[in-house]
C-alpha positions in Angstrom: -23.4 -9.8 -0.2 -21.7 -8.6 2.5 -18.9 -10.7 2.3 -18.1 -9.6 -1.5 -18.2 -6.2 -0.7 -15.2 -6.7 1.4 -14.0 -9.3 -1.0 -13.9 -6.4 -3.7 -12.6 -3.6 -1.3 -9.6 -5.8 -0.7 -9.2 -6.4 -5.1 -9.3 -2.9 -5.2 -6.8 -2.2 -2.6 -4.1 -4.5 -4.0 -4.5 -3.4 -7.2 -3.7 0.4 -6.2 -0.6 -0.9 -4.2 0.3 -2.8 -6.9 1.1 0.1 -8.9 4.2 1.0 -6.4 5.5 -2.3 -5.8 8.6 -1.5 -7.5 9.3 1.6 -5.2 8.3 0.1 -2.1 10.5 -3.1 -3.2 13.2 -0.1 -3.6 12.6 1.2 -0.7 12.9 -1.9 1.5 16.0 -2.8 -0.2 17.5 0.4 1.1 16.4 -0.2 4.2 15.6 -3.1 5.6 13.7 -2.9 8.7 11.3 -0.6 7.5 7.8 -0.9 9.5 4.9 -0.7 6.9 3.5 2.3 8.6 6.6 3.7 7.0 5.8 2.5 4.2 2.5 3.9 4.3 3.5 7.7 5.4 6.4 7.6 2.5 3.7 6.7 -0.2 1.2 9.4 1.0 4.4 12.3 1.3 5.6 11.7 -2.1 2.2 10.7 -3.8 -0.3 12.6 -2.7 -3.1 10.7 -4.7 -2.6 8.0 -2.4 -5.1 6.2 -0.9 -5.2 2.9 0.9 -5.5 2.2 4.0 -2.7 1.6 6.6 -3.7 -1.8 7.2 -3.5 -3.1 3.2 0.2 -2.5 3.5 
């Protein structure tokens, strides 16, 4: 059971990212050697309704 929890958290997670591939994939166009914590602080900045965790990016 345990293992499905995590199994879904992880779904969950890539289907909220999902939704701002095409700005991220803008962003790291722009600039290339952005980290993913950048990543991460630019999504939470300009979309406050944000939430994932760090690590899922």
């Amino acid at each position: 059971m345990k293992r499905q929890r995590i199994g879904l958290h992880h779904w969950v997670a890539e289907v909220k990212i999902y939704s701002y591939q095409d700005l991220i994939l803008k962003w790291l166009k722009e600039h290339p050697n952005l980290s993913s914590a950048q990543v991460d602080d630019w999504l939470k900045e300009k979309h406050p309704a944000f939430e994932v965790v760090s690590s899922t990016i």
